[in-house]
Residue frames as qw, qx, qy, qz and C-alpha x, y, z in Angstrom:
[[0.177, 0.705, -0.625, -0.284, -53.34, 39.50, 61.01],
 [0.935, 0.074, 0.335, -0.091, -52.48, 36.34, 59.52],
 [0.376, -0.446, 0.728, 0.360, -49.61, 34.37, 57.99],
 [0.807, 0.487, 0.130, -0.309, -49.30, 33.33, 54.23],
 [0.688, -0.083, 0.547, 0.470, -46.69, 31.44, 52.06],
 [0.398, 0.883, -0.154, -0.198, -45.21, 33.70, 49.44],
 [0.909, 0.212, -0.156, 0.324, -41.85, 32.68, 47.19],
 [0.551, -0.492, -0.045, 0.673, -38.57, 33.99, 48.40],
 [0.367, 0.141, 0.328, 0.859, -37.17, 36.79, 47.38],
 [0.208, -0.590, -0.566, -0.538, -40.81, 38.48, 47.51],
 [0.635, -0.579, -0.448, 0.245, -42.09, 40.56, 49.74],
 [0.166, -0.952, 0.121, -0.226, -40.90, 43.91, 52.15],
 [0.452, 0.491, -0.572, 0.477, -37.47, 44.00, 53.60],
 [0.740, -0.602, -0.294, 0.063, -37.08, 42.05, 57.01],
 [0.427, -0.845, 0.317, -0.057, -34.93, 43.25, 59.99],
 [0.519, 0.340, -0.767, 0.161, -31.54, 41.75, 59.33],
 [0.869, -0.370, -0.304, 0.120, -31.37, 38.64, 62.22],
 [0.122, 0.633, -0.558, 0.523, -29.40, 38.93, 64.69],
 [0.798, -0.356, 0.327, -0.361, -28.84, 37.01, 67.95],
 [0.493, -0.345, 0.782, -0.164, -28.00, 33.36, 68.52],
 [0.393, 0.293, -0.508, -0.708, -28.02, 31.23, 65.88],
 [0.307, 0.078, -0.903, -0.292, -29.38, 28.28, 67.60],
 [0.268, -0.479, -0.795, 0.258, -31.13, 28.72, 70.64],
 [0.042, 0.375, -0.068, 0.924, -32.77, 31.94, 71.74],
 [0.032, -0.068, -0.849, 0.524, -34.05, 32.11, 75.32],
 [0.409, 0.077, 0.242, -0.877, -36.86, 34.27, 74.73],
 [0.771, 0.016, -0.398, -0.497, -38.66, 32.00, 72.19],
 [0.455, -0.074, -0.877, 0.135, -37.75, 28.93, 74.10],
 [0.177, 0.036, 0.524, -0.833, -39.64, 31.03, 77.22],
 [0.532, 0.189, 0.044, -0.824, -42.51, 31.66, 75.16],
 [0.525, 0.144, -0.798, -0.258, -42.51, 28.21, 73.96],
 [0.268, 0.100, -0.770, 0.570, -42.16, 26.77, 77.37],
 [0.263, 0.199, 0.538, -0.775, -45.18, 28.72, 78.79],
 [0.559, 0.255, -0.399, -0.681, -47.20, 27.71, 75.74],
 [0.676, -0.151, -0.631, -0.350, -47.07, 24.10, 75.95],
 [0.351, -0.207, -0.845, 0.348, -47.25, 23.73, 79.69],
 [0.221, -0.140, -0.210, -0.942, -49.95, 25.90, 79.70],
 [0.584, 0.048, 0.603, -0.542, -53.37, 24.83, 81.89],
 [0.944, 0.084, 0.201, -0.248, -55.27, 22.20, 79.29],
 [0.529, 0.600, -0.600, 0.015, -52.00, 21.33, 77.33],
 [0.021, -0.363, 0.763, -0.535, -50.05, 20.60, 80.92],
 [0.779, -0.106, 0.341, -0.516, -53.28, 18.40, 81.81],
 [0.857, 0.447, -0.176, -0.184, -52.98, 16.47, 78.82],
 [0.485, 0.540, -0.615, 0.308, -49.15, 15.96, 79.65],
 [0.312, -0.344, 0.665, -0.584, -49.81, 15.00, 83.19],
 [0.814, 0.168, 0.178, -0.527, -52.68, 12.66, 82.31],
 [0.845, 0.316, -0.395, -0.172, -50.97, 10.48, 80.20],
 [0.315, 0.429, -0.676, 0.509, -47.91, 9.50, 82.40],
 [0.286, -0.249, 0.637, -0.671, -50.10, 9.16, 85.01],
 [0.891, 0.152, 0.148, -0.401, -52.35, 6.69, 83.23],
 [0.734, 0.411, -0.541, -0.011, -49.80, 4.72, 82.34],
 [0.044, -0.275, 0.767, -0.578, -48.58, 4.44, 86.38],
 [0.620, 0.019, 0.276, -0.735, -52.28, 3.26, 86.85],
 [0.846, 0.272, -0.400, -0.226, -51.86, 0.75, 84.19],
 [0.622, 0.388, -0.679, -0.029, -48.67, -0.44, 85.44],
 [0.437, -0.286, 0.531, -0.668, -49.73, -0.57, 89.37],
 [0.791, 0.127, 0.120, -0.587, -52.46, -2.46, 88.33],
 [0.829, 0.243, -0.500, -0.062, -50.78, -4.99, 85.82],
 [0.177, 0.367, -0.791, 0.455, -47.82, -5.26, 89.21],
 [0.652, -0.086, 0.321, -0.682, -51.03, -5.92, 91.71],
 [0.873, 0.269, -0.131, -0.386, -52.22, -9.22, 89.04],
 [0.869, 0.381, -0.299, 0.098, -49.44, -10.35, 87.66],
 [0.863, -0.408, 0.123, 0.273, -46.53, -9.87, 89.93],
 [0.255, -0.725, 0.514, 0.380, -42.88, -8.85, 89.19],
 [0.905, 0.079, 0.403, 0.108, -41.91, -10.21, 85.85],
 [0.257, -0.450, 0.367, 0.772, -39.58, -9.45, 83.49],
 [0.338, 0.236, 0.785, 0.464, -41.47, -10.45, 80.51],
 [0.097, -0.688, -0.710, 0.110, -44.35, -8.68, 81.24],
 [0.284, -0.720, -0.039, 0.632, -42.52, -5.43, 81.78],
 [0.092, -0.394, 0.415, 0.815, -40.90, -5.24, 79.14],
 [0.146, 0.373, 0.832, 0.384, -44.07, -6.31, 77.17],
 [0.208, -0.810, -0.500, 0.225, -46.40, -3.66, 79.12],
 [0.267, -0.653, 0.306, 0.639, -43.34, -0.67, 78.31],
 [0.279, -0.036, 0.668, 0.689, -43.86, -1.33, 74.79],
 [0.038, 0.504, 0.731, 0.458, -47.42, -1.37, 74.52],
 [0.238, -0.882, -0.394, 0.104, -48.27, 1.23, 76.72],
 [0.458, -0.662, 0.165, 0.570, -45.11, 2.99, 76.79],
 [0.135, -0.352, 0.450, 0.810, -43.35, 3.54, 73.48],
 [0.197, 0.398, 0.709, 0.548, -46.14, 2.13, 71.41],
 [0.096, -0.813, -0.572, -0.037, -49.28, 4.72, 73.08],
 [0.419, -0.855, -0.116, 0.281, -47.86, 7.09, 75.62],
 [0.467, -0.303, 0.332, 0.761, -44.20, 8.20, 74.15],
 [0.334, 0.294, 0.589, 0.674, -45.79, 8.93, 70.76],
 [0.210, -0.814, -0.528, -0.121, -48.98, 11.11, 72.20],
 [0.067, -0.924, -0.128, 0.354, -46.86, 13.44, 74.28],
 [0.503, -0.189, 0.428, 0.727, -45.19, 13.91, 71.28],
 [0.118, 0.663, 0.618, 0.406, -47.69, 14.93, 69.52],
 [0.525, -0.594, -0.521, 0.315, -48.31, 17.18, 72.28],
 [0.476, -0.643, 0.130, 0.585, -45.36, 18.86, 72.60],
 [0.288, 0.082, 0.536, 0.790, -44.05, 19.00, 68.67],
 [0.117, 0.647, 0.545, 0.520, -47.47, 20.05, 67.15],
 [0.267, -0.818, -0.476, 0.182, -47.87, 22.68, 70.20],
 [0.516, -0.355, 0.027, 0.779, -44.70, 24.26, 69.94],
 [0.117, -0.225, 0.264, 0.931, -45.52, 26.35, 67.09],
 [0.055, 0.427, 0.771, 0.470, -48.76, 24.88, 65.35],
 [0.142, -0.770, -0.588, 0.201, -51.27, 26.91, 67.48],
 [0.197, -0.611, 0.139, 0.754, -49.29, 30.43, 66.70],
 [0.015, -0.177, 0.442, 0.879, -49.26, 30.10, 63.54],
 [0.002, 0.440, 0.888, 0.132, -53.24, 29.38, 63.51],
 [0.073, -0.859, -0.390, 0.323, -54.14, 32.28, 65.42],
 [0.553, 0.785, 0.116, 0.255, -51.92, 34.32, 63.77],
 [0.349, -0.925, 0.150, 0.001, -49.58, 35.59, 66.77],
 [0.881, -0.063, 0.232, 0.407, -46.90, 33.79, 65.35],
 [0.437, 0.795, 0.249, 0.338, -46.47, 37.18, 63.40],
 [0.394, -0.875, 0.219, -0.178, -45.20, 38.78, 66.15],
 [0.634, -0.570, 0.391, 0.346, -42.21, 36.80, 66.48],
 [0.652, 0.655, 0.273, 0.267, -42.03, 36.83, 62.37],
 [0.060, -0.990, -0.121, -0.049, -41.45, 40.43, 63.13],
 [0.433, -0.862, 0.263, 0.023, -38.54, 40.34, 65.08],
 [0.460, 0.698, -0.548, 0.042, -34.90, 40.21, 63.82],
 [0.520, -0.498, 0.689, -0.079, -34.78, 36.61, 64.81],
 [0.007, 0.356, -0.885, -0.301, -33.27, 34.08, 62.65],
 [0.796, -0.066, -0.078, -0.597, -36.18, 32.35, 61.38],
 [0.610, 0.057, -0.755, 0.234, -33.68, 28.45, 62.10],
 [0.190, 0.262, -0.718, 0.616, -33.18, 29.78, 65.20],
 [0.569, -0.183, 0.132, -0.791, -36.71, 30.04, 65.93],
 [0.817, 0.173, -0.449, -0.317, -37.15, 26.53, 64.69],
 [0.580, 0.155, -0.724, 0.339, -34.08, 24.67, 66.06],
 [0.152, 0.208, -0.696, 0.670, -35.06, 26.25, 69.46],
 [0.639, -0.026, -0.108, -0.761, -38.82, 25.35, 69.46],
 [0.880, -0.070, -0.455, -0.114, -37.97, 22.01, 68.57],
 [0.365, 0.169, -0.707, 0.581, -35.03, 21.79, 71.49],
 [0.353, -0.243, 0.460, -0.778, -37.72, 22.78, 74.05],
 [0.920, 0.022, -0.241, -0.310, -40.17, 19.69, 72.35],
 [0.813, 0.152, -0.562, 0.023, -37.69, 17.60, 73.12],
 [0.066, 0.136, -0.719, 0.678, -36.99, 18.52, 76.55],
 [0.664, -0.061, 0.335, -0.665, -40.86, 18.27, 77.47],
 [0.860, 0.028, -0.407, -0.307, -41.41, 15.06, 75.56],
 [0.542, 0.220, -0.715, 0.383, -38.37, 13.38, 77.17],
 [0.017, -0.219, 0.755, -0.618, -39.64, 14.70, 80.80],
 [0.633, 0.065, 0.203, -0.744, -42.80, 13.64, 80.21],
 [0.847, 0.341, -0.344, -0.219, -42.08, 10.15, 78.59],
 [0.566, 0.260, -0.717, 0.314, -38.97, 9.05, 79.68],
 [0.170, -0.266, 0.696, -0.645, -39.32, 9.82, 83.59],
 [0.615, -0.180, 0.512, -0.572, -42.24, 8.02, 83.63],
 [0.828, 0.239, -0.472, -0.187, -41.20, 5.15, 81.88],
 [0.208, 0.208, -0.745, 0.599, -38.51, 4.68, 84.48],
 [0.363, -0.282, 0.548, -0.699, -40.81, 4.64, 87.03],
 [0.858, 0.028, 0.108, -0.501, -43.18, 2.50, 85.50],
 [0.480, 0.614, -0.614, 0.127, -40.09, 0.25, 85.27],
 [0.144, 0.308, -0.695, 0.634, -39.64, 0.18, 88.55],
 [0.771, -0.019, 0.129, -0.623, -43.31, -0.47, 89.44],
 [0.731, 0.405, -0.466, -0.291, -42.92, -3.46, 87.14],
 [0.950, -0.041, -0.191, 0.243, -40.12, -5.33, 88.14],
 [0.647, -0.643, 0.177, 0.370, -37.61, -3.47, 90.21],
 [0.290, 0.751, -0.544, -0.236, -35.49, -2.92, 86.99],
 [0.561, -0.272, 0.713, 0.321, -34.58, -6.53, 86.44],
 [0.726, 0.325, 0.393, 0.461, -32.76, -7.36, 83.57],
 [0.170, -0.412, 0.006, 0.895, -32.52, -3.52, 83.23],
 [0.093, 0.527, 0.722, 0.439, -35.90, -3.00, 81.51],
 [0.235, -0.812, -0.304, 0.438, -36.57, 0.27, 83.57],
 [0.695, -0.444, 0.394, 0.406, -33.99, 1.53, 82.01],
 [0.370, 0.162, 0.735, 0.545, -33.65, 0.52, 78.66],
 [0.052, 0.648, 0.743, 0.156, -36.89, 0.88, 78.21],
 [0.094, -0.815, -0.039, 0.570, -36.26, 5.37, 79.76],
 [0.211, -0.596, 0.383, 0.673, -33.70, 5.59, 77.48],
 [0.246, 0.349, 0.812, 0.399, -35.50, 4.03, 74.53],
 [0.106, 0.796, 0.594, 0.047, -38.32, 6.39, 75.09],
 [0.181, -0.782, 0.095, 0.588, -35.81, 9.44, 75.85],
 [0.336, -0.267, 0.679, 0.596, -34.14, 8.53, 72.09],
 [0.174, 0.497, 0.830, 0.182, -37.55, 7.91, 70.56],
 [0.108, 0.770, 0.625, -0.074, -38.58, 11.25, 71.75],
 [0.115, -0.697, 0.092, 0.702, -36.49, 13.34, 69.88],
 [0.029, 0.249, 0.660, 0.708, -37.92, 12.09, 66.19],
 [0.087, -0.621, -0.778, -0.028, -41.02, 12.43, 67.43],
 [0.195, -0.598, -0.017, 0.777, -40.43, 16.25, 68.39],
 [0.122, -0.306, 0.527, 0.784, -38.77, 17.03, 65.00],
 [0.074, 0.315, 0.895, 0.306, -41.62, 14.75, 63.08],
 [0.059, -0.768, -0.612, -0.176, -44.86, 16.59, 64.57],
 [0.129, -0.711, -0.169, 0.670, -43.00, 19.72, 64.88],
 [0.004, -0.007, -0.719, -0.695, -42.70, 19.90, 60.72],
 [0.006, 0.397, 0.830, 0.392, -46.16, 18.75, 60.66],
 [0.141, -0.692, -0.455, 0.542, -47.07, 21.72, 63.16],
 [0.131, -0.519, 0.176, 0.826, -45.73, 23.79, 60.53],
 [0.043, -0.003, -0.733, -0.679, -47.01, 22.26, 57.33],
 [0.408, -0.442, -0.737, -0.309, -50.96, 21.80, 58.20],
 [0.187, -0.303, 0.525, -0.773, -52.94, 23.64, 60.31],
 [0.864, -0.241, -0.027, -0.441, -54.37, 20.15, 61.18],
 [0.098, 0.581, -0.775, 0.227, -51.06, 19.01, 62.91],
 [0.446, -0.262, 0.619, -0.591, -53.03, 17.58, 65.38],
 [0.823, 0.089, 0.394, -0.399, -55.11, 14.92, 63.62],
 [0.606, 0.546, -0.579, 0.007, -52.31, 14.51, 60.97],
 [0.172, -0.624, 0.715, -0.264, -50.24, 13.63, 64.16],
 [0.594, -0.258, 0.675, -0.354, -52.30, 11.33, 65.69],
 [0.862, 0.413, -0.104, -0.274, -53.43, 9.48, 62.51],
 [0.462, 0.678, -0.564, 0.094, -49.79, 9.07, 62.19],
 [0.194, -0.520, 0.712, -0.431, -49.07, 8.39, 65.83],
 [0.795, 0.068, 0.439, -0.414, -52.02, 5.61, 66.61],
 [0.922, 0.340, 0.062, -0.174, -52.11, 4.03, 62.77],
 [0.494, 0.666, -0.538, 0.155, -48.05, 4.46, 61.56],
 [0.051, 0.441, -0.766, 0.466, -46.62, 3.71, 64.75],
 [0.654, -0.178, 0.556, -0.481, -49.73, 1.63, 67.08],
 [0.841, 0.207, 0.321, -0.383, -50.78, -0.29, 64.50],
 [0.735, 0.638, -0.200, -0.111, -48.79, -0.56, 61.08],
 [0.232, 0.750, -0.573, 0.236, -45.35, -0.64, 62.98],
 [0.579, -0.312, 0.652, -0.378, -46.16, -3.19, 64.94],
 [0.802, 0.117, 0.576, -0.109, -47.61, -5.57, 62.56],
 [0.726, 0.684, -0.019, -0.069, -46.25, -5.08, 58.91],
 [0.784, 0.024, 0.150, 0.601, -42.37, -6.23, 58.61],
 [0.468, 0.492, 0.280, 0.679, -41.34, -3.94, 56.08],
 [0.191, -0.787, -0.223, -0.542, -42.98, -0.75, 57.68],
 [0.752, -0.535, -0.186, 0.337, -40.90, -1.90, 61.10],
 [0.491, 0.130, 0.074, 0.858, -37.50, -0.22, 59.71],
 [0.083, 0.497, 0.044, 0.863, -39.22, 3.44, 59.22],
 [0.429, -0.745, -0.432, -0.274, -40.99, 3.25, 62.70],
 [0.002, -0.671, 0.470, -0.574, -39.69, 5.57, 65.40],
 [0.753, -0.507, 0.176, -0.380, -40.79, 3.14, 67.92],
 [0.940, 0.243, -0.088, 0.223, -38.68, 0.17, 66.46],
 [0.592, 0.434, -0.418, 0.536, -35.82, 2.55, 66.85],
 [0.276, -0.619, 0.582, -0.449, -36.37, 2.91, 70.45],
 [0.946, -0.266, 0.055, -0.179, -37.08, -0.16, 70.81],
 [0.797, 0.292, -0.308, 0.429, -32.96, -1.24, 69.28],
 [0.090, 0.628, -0.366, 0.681, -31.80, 1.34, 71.64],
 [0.687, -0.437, 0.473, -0.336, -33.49, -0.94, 74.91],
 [0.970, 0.182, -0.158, -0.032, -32.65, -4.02, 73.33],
 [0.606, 0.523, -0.443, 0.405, -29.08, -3.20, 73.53],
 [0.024, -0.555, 0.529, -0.641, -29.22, -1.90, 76.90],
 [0.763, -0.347, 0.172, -0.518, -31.67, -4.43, 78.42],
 [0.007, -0.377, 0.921, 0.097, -30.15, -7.93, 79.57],
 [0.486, 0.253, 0.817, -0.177, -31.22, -11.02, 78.57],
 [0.241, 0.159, 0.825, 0.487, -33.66, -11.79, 75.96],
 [0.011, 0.483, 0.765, -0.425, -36.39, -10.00, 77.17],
 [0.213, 0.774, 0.151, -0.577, -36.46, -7.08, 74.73],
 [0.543, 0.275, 0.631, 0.481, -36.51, -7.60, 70.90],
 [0.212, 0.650, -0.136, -0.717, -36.40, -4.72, 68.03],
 [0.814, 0.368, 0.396, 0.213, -36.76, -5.75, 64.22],
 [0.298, 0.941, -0.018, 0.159, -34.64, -2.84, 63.58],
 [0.770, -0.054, -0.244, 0.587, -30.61, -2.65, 64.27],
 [0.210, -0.809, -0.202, 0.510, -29.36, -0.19, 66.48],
 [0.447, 0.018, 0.372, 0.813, -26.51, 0.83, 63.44],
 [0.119, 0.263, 0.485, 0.826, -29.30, 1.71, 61.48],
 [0.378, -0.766, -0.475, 0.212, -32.08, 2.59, 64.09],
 [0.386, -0.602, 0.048, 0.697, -29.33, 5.65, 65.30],
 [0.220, -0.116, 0.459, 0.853, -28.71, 6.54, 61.73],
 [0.007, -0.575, -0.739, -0.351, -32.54, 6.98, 60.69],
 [0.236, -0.901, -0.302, 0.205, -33.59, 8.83, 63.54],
 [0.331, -0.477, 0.132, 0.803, -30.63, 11.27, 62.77],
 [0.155, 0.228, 0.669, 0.690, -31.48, 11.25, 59.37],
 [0.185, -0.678, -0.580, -0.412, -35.17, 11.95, 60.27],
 [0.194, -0.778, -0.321, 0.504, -34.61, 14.46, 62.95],
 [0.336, -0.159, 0.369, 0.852, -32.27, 16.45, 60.64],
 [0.101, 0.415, 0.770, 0.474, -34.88, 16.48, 57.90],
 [0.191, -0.675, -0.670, 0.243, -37.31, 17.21, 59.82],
 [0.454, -0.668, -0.214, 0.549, -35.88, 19.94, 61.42],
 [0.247, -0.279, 0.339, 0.864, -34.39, 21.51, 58.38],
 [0.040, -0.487, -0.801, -0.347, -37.86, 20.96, 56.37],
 [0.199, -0.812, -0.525, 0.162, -39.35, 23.38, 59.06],
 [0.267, -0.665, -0.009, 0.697, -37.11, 26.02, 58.88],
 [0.193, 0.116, 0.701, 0.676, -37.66, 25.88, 55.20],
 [0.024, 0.486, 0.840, 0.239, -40.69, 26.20, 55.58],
 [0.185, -0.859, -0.293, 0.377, -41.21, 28.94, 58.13],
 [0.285, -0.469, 0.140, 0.824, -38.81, 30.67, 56.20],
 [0.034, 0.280, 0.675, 0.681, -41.22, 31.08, 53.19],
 [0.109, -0.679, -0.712, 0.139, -43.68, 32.58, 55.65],
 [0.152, 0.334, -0.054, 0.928, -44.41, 36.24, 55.30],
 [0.165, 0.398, 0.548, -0.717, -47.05, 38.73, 57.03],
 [0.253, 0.700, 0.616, 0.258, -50.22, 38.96, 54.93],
 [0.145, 0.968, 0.168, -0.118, -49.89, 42.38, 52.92],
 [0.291, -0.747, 0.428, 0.418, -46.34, 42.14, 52.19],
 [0.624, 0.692, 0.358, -0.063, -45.94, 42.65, 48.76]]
């Protein structure tokens, strides 16, 4: 079987929904055992743990600094590692169902096709966040003990960071069944490369807005954002929303091939 885009309105009569209208346990199960699944769950272990390796290593060299930390937590942290197990997590939740086609099966079933969405993307963001933030904190604390509160900051920057990132490459799970190299194109060139160095292109980067979100919370000078938190907070709503409502748009235009 296999999934196709057809207009509304088109199409066999579906099971009226029913159920919750935002979360629904089962799909968050089946989500849940999907992306922490044996090579997925490597991948999500692997990074976090190469980033402790990094930051061991940089503590070993360089010593306890603040600067450093909070220089090492950007570039390894929100600019590499935050954005990757996003990828991860968003493009897994759903992209790989609807590829093979088993995504039909839950089509099927008189669940809300939002609810499917909103509760796909609420499990992304609980794996990115434990898989990003906790080990930013730690590599915090590796760093420099938390001074200036760059441990910290620098969690909650990546916990805030990793709920666009969810929404973002869970849409893109839905729109392309080449989430995955859309993602990373996005993740590596938008966010490693472009958001770092181009002004202008600072404002729409999800990293920038964690970064306004440690700025505020880190003391001292020691963390900088080109992006205010005002409007940092208000983007990322904006773009999770979007997102989020973009996908359920979308999935709701999905039908079962042969329905006619």
């Amino acid at each position: 079987m296999s999934v196709t885009t057809a207009p509304a309105g088109r199409g066999a009569v579906k099971p009226q929904a029913t159920g919750p209208r935002f979360y629904h346990p089962t799909v968050a199960r089946l989500t849940y055992r999907a992306l922490l699944g044996r090579r997925r769950a490597l991948l999500l272990f692997a990074l976090p743990l190469l980033l402790l390796i990094i930051v061991s290593a940089v503590r070993l060299l360089a010593g306890p600094d603040d600067s450093t930390a909070a220089d090492v937590l950007q570039g390894f942290g929100l600019s590499a590692m935050v954005p990757l197990v996003g990828v991860i997590a968003g493009t897994g939740a759903i992209g790989p169902e609807i590829d093979d086609g088993a995504i039909v099966y839950l089509l099927a079933k008189p669940i809300r096709r939002g609810t499917i969405i909103s509760t796909k993307l609420l499990v992304a963001i609980g794996v990115t966040m434990a898989f990003s933030a906790i080990p930013t904190l730690l590599a915090g604390y590796i760093l420099n003990s938390n001074g200036q509160n760059v441990a910290v900051a620098f969690a909650i920057g990546a916990a805030v960071a990793s709920i666009a990132y969810a929404a973002i490459f869970l849409l893109l799970g839905v729109l392309t069944r080449h989430a995955v190299v859309v993602s990373l194109v996005y993740a590596l060139v938008w966010e490693g490369v472009i958001g770092n160095v181009v002004p202008g292109a600072r404002t729409l980067s999800v990293q920038q807005w964690g970064m306004a979100v440690a700025q505020k919370l880190a003391h001292g000078d020691v963390v900088s954002s080109d992006v205010g938190l005002t409007a940092s907070v208000v983007l990322l709503v904006v773009a999770t929303a979007a997102a989020t409502w973009f996908a359920g748009r979308k999935l709701r235009s999905l039908k079962l091939a042969g329905e006619e």
